[in-house]
VOBA-1610 file (N, C-alpha, C; in pm, whole numbers, padded with zeros to 5 digits, always signed):
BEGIN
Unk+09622+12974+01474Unk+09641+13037+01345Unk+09685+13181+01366Unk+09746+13253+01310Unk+09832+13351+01318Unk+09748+13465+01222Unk+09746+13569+01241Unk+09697+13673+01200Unk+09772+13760+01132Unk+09781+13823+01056Unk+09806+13932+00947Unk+09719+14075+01017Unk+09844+14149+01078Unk+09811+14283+01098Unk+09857+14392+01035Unk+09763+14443+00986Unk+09807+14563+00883Unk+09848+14651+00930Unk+09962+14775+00902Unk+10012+14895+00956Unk+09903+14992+00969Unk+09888+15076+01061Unk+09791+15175+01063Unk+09647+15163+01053Unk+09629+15035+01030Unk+09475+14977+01029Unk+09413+14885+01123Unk+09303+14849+01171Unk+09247+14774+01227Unk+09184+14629+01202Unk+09210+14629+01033Unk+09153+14522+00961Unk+09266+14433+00951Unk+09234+14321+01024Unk+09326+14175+01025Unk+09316+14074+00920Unk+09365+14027+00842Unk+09365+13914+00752Unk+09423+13806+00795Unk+09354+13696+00733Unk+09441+13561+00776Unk+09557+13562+00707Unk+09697+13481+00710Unk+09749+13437+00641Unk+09788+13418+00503Unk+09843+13427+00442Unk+09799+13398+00270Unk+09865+13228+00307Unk+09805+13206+00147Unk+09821+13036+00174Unk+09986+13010+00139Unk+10103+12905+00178Unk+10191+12899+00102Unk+10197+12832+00003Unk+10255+12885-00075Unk+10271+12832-00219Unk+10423+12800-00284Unk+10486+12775-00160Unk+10654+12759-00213Unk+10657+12605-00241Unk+10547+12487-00265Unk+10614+12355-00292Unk+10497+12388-00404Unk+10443+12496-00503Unk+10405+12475-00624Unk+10262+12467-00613Unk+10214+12542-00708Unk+10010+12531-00732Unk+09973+12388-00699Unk+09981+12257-00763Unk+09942+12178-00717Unk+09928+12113-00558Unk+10033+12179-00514Unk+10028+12097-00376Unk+09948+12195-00288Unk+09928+12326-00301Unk+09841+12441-00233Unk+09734+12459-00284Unk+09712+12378-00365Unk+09563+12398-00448Unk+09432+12327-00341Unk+09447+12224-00303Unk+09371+12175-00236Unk+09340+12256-00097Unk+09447+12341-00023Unk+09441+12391+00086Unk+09339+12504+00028Unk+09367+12602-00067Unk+09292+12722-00085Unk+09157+12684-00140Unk+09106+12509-00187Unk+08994+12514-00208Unk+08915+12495-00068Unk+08986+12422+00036Unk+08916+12398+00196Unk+08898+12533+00236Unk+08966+12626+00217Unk+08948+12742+00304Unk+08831+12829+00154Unk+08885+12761+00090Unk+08727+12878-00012Unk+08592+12828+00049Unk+08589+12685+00041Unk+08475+12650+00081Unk+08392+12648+00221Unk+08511+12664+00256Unk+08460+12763+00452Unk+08454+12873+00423Unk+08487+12956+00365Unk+08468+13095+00331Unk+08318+13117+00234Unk+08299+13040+00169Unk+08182+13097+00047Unk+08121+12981+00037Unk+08035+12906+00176Unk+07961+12829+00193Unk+07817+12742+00107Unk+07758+12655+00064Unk+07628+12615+00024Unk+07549+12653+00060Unk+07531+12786+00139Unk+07416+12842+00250Unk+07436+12953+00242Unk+07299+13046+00286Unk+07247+13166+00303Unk+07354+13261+00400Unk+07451+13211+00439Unk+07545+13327+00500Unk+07663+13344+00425Unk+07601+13445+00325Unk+07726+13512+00239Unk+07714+13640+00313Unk+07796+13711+00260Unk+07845+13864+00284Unk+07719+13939+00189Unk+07704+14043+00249Unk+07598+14126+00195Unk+07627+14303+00175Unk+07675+14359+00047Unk+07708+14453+00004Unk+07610+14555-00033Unk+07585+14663+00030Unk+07484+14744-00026Unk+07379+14691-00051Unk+07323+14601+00047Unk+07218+14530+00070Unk+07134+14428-00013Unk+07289+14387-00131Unk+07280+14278-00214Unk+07360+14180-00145Unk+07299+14023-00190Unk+07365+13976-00168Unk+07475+13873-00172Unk+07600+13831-00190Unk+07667+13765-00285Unk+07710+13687-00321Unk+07673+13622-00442Unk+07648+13465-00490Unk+07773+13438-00582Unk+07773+13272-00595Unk+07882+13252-00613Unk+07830+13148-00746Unk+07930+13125-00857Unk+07895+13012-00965Unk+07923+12886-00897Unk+07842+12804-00899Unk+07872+12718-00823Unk+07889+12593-00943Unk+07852+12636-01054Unk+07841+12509-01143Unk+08052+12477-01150Unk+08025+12352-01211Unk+08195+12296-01272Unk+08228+12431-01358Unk+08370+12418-01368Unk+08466+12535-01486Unk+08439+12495-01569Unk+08520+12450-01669Unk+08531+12377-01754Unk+08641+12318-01823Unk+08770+12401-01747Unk+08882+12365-01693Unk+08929+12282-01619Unk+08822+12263-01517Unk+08848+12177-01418Unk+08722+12163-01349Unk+08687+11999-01386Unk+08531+11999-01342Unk+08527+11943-01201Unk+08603+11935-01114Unk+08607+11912-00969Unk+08599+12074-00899Unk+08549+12136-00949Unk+08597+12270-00905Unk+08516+12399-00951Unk+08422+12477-00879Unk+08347+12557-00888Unk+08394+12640-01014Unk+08316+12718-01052Unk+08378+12812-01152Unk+08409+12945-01114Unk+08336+13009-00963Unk+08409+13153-00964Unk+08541+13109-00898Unk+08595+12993-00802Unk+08673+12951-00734Unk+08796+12953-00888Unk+08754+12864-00974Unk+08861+12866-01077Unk+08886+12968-01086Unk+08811+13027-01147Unk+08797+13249-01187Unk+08968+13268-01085Unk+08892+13292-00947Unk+08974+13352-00894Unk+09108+13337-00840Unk+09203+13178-00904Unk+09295+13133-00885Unk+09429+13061-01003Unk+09336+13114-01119Unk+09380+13121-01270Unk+09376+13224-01296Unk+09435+13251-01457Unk+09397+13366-01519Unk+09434+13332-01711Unk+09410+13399-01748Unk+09385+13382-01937Unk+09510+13360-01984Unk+09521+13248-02054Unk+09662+13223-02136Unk+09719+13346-02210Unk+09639+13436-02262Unk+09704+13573-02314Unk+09617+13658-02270Unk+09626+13766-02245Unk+09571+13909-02231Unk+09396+13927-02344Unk+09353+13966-02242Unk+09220+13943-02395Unk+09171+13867-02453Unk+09220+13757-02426Unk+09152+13608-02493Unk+09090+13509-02406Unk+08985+13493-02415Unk+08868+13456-02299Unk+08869+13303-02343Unk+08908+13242-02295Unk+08848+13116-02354Unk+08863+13038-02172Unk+08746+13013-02168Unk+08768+12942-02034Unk+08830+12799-02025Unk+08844+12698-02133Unk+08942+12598-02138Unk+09013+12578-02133Unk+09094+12715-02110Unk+09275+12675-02129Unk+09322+12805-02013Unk+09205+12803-01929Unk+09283+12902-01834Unk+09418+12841-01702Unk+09532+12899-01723Unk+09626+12837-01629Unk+09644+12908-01466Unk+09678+12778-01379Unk+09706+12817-01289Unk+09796+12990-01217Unk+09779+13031-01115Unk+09831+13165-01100Unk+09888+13165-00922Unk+09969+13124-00870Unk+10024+13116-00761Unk+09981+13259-00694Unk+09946+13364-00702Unk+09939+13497-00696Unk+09804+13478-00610Unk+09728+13472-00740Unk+09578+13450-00693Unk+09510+13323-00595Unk+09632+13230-00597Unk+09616+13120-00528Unk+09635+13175-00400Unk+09741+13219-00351Unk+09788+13243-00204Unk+09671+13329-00121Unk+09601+13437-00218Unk+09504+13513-00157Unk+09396+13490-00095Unk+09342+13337-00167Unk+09237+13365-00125Unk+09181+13359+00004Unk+09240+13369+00108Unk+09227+13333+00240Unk+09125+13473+00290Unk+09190+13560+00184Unk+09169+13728+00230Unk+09028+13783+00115Unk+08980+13663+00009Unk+08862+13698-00020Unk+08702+13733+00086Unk+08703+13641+00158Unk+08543+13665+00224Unk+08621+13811+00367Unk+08692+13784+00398Unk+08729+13933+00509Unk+08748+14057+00458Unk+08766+14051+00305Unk+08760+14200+00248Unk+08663+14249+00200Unk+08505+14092+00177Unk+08371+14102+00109Unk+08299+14166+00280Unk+08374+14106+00383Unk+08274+14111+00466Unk+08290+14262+00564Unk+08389+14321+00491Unk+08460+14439+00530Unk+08472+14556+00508Unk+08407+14514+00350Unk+08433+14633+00255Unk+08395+14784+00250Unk+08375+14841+00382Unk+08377+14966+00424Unk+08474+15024+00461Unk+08559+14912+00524Unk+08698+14957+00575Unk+08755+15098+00534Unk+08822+15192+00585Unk+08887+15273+00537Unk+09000+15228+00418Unk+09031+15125+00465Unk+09172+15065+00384Unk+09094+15031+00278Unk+08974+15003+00239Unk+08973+14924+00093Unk+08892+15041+00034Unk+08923+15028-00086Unk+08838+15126-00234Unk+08741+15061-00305Unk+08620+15141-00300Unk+08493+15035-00398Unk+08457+15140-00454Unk+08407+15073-00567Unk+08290+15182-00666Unk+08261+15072-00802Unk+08201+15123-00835Unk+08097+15033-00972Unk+08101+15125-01081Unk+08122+15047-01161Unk+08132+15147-01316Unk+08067+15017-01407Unk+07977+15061-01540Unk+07925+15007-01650Unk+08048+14969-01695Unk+08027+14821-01742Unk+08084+14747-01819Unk+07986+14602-01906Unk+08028+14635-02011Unk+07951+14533-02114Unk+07793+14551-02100Unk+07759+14650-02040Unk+07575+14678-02052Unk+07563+14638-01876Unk+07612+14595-01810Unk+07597+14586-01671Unk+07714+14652-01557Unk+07657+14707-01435Unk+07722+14684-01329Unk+07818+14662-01327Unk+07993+14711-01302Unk+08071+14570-01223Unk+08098+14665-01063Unk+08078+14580-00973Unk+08187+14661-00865Unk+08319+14574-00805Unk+08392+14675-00753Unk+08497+14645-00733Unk+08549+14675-00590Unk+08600+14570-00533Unk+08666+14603-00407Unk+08764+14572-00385Unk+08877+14641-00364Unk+09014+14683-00360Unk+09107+14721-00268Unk+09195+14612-00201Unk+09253+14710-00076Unk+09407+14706-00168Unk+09371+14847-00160Unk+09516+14919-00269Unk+09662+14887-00211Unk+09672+14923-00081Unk+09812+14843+00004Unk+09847+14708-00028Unk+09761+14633-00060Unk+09817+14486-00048Unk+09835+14408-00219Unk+09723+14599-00268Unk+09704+14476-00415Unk+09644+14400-00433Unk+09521+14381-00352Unk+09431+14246-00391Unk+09356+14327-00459Unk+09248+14276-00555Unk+09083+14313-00602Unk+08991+14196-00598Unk+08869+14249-00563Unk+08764+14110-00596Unk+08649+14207-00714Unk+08629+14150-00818Unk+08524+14201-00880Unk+08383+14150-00897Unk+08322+14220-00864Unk+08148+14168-00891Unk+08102+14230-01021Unk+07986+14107-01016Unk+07887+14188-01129Unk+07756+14157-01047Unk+07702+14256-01111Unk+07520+14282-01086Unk+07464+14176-01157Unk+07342+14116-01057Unk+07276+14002-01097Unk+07135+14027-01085Unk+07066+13994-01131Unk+06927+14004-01068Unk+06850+13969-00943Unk+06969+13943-00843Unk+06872+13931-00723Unk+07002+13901-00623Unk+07140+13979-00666Unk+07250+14039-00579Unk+07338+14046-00669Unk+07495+13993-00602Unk+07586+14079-00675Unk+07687+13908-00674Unk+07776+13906-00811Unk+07802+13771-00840Unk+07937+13797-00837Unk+08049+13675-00732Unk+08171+13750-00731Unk+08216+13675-00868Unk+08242+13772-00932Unk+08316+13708-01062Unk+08481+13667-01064Unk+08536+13721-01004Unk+08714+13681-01009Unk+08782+13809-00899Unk+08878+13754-00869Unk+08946+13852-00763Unk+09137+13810-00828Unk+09225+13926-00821Unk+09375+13880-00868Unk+09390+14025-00843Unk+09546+14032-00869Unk+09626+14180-00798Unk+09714+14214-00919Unk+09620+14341-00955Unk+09667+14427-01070Unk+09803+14441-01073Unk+09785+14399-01254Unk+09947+14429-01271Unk+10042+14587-01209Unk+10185+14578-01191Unk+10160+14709-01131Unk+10231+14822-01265Unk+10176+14825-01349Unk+10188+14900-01475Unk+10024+14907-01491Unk+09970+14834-01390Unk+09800+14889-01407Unk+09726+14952-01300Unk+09855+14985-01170Unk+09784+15005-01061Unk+09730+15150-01086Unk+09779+15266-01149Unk+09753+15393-01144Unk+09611+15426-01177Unk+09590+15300-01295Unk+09459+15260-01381Unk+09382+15300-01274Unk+09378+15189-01145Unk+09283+15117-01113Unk+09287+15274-00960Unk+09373+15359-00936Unk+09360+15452-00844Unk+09266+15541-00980Unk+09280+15585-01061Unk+09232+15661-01157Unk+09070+15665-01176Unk+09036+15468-01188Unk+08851+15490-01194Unk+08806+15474-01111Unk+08886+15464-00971Unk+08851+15502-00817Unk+08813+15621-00815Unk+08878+15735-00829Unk+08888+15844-00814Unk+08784+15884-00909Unk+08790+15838-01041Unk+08651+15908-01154Unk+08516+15859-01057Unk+08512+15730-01018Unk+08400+15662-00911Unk+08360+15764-00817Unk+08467+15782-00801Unk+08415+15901-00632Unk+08335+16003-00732Unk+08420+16077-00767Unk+08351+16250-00837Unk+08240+16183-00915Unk+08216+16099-00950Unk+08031+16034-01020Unk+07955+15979-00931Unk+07987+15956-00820Unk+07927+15896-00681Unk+07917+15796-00728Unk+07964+15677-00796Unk+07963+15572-00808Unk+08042+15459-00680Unk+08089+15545-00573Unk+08157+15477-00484Unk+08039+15375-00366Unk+08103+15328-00266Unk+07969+15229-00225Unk+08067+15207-00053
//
């Protein structure tokens, strides 16, 4: 297997998955490698000494298929409208996920950006390696941190997302 070496960094990624014969036919590959990655067992990745759990129940989209796994390989038929039944496939978020558990298990790296900001009455944090454009977002749980969805900001939103980095730092909300 071939490695992904980043310029100027030390942090290696696998591969992204290919996705040139279409979501369906790469769908099955990125669920084998999720499920070696974010196992039925006690060796998850452990962030600020939480540690991080995954929805393991059906979507509801697709009941062969975990629900943060859906989360993080779909996304919302429109902007703002939550409805988890009609969320569609996302080739984007599909190819990545190879690079979810090495950026959870990493996330000190110089290369990646974290910090936590209140949202909806809880926690979220965020880990971000800004070069490549990926994010994975957590939320605070009561007894660690829950990966809720990971996808790569639009880039009419990237400045956003350098912006509550930067508010993160000067509030020490960084991690």
């Amino acid at each position: 297997m071939s490695v992904l070496l980043l310029p100027f960094s030390e942090l290696s990624l696998p591969p992204q998955i290919d996705v040139s014969a279409g979501f369906d036919r790469a769908e099955p590959g990125a669920w084998t490698i999720y499920k070696r990655d974010f196992p039925d067992n006690p060796s998850m990745p452990v962030i600020e000494n939480k540690t991080i759990k995954i929805h393991r129940r059906p979507h509801p989209a697709n009941q062969t298929r975990e629900f943060t796994y859906w989360h993080m390989i779909t996304h919302d038929v429109k902007k703002g409208v939550k409805d988890e039944s009609s969320r569609i496939p996302d080739t984007k978020r599909l190819e990545k996920i190879p690079w979810a558990r090495p950026l959870l298990s990493n996330y000190s790296h110089p290369d990646i950006k974290r910090w936590r900001s209140v949202k909806h009455g809880k926690w979220s944090w965020y880990v971000w390696h800004a070069k490549l454009n990926y994010l994975l977002v957590l939320r605070d749980d009561y007894d660690g941190l829950l990966l809720s969805t990971a996808y790569c900001p639009a880039p009419e939103n990237i400045k956003d997302y350098h912006t509550q980095w930067a508010d993160a730092k000067k509030a020490r909300h960084t991690f």
